[in-house]
N, C-alpha and C positions, 0 to 999 in steps of 0.2 A: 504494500500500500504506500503510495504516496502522500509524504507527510510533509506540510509547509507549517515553519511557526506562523502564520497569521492566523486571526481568529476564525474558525471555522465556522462556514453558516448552517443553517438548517437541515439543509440538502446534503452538508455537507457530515453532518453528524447522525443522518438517516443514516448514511453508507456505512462510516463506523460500523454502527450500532448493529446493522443487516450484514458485514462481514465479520465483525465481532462475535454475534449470536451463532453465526453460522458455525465458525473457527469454534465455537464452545461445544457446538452439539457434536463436533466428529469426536471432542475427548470424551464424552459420557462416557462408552463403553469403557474408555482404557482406566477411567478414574472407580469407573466401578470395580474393574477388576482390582485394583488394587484398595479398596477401600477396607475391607478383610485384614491387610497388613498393616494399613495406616493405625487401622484401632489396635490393632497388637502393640505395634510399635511407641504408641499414644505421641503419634505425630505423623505428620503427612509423609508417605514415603520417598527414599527419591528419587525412583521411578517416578511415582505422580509430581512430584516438585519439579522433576527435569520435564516433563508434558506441560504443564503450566509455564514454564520459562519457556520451552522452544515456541510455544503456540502466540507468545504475545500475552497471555491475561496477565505476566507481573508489571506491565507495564500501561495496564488502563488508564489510570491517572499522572502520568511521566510526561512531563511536558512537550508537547510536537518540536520544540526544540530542541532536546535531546533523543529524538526516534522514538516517542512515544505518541500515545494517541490522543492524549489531554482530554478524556471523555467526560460528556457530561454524567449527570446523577442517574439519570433514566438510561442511559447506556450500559453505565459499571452494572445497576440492578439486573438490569436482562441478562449479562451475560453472567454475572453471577449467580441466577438462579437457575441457568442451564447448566452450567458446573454442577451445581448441586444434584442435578439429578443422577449424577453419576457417580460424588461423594459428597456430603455435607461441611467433611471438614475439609477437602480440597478447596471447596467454593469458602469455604470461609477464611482461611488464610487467605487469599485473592483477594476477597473483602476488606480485611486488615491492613492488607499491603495497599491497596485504592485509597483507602485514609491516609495511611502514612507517607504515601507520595503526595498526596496533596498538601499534608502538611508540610513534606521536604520543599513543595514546589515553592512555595511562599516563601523559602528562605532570600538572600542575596546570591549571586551571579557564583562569588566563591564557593557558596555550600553545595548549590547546587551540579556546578560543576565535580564538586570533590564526590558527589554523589553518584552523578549519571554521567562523568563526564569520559570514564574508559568503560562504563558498563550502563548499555540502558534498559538493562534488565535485574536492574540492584534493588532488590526488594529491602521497602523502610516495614518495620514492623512499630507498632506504639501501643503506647501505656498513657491514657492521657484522663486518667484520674489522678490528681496532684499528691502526690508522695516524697519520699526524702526532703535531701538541706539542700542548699548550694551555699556558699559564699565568694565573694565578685574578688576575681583577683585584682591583680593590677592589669592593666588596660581592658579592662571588662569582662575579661574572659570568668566563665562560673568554673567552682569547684565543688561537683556535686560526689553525694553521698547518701542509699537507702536503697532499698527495695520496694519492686512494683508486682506485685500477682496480675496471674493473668496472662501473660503478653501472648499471646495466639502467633502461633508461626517463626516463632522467635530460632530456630532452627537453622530456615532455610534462607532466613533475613541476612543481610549485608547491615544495616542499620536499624536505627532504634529512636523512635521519639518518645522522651520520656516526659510526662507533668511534673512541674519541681512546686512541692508545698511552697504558698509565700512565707516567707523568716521574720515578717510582723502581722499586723490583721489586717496596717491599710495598704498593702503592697499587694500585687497580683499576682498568680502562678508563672511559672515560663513552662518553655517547653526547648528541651536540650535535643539536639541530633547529633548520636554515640554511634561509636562503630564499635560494633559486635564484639569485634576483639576485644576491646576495652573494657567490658564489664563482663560478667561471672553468671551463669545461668544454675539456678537447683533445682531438682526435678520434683515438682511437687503435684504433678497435675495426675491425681487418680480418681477416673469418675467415670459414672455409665456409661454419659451421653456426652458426644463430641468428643471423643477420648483421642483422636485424630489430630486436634490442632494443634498439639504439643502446645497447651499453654502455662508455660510455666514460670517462674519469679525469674527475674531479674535483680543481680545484684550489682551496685557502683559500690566503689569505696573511692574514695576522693580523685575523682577523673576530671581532666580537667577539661572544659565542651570550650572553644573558643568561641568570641561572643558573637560573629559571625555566622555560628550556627546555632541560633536561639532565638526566640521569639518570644514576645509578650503574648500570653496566652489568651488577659483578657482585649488585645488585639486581635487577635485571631478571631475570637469569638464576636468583637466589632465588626469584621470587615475593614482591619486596618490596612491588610496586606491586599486587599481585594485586585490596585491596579499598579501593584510593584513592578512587573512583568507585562509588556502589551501583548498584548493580542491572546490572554490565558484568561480568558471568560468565566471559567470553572474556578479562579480563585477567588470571585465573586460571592460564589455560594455561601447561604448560611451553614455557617460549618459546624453548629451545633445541630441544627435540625439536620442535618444530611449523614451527620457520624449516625446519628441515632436511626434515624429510616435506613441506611444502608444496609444495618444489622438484619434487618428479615427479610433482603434477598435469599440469603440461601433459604429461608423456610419457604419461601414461595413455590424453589425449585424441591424438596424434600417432599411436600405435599401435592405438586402434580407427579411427581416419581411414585409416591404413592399409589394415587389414584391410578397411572398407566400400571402397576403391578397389580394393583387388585381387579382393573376389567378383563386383564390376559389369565388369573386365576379361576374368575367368576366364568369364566370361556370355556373349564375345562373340568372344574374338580368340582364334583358332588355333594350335597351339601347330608350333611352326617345324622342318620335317623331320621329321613322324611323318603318321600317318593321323588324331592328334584333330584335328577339326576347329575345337573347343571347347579352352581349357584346363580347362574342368571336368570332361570328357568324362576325362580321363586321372586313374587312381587313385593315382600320384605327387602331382598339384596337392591332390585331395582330402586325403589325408593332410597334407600341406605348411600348407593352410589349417588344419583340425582342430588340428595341432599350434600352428599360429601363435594362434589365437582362444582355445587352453587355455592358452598364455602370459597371452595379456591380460587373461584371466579372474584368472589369479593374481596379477598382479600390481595388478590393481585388489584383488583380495582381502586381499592385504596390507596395500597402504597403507589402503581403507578401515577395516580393524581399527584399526589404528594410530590415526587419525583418530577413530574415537569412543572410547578410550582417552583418547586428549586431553581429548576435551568429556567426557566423564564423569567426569576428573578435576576440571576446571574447574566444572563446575557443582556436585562438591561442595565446592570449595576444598579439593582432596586434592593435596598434592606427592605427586607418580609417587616412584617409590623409583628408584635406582641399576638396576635389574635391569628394570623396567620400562621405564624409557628408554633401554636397550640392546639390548632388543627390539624397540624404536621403530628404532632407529638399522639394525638388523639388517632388518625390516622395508620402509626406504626405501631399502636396499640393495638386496637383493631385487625389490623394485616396476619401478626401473628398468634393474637387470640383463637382466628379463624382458620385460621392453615394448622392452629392445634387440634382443633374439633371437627376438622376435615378426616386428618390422622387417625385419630379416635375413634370416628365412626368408622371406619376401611379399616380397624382393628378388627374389628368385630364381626364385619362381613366374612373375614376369613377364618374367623377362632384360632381355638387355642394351636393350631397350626403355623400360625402366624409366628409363636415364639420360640420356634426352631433357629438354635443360633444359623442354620444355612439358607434361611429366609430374610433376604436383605429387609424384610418390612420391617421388621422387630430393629432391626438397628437404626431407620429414618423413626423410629416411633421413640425410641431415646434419644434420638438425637434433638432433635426434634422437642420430643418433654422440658430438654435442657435447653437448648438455645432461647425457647422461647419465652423461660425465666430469666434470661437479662436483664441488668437493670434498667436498661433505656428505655427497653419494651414493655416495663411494668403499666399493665393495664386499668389499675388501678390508679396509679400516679398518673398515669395520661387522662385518665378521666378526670381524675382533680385538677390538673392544668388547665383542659378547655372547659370546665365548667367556672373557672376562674375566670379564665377570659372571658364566656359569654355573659357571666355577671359582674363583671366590668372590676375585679378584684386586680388589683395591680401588683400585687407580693404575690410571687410566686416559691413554692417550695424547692425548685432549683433552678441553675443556672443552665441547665440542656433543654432550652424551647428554642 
């Protein structure tokens, strides 16, 4: 693909997004076959890591300046939730690494380069819940120090954007960009679901980030960096609403994978103590899928709105208002509330069959369970945010709208 750093138009990010998706769908099968090893390994294989880099997804958000695709929000989603239907935690490190280039993109010309500039396939990984100290050496540069849980893909990563607690109350977080080498990983990550995305702590002990690769976070979160860089549209985006909706692309893709496993089963296998011979034959399963695929339908609906809300704002350099990004928030609530209770029902059409460890459903159904308790996608807190906003409540209980 031919890639120009000027801002690309419309037309010009349809194509993307239609050679993007396409490039996503020939990996399903190979990510599936390895998704088996990945949960063993409780990290993405690297097999699967090396299919993600040769195909282009580590570089969704890499700016066409450096041989990347500098995609929009509704682009990364799509092709991330076709990854997913081939493995969950493949598509989510993809995910991870789309945040963390965007955060890398907003750096200066220096960071950047030190980034992408011999690799434009240098996957950033982040941490950007505010954790550890730093203190400002001499010429600015930070001296940080602490641990961050969590960091998904942290593996396969070249880099690392970490949230650095602020060191008084009226001071704002940063965000440090570490090379991998630099800091110490412990393996902490034992769990059902998502057991794939190897995410585990990260440890600094006084590293020093120079101050060229660092950002003011509640910068970021303004749209400080939005027109550092011309013609990079994408660093417009609100970047609190867009970290957070990004997160249930892979469930989007996990729950149509689903759904396609349970109509090729309902196709063929009998349903246990009746006369269908089919489970499709029975108008119980009928209804059960119909209700499951009107789930997936909505919930892609959702977040896709949401999603080009984002790029529409971003291509005009429009900040979303208070009320818009609590729709957002409400939105990715929603999205994976419903891709959970899609799951659920397509449990059940199949029984207790279903929890055959050589039955890949049972592993999208943990996964799945899990992913969809993030904290960004708490349904509950999204509900309290836009009903804050539609009653005109101006404190909100966090700063991710």
């Amino acid at each position: 693909m031919n890639l120009s750093p000027s801002a690309p138009s419309s037309a010009d990010e349809a194509g993307v997004r239609a050679e993007l998706t396409e490039a996503a769908a020939k990996l399903v099968p190979i990510l599936a076959g390895q998704a088996e090893e990945s949960e063993r390994l409780r990290r993405v294989s690297d097999d699967a890591a090396r299919t993600l880099r040769e195909a282009g997804m580590l570089r969704l958000s890499t700016p066409r300046a450096f041989g990347g695709f500098g995609a929009g929000v509704r682009t990364g989603m799509e092709v991330t939730a076709e990854l997913a239907r081939g493995d969950a935690s493949a598509a989510w490190i993809a995910m991870v690494y789309t945040g963390g280039g965007l955060i890398a993109s907003m750096m200066d010309d220096r960071a950047r380069d030190e980034v992408w500039g011999q690799d434009r396939d240098a996957a950033v990984a982040a941490s950007l819940t505010p954790s550890g100290s730093a203190v400002v050496a001499e010429g600015g540069d930070l001296v940080i120090s602490g641990r961050w849980g969590w960091v998904s893909g942290i593996d396969h990563a070249r880099w690392v954007a970490l949230a650095i607690a602020p060191s008084a109350a009226d001071q704002p977080p940063s965000i440090a960009l570490v090379r991998v080498e630099d800091i110490t990983v412990e393996d902490t990550w034992h769990v059902a679901g998502m057991a794939g995305t190897g995410s585990n702590t990260v440890v600094a002990d006084r590293v020093i980030v120079p101050a060229h690769r660092t950002l003011d976070m509640g910068g970021v979160l303004a749209g400080a960096y939005a027109t550092r860089h011309e013609g990079e549209p994408q660093n417009a985006v609100a970047v609190a609403s867009m970290l957070a909706l990004t997160v249930v692309a892979p469930m989007l893709g996990m729950a149509r994978a689903a759904l396609d496993l349970t109509l090729a089963t309902a196709a063929r296998k009998p349903m246990s103590l009746t006369v269908y011979e089919r489970l499709a034959d029975s108008p119980s399963v009928q209804l059960a899928v119909a209700d499951a695929a009107s789930l997936v339908d909505t919930a892609q609906l959702h977040a896709y709105r949401a999603a080009d809300d984002l790029d529409h704002a971003a291509a005009e350099a429009r900040q979303l208002t208070v009320a818009e990004r609590a729709r957002i928030r409400m939105d990715t609530a929603v999205a994976a509330t419903r891709s959970r209770e899609a799951v659920d029902r397509l449990v059940s059409v199949s029984g207790a069959s279903t929890f055959a460890l050589t039955n890949p459903l049972q592993r999208i159904w943990r996964d799945l369970g899990t992913a969809s308790r993030h904290g960004v996608v708490n349904p509950d807190l999204g509900r309290e945010i836009y009903g804050r906003s539609l009653l005109g409540i101006p404190e909100q209980p966090t700063f991710i709208i």
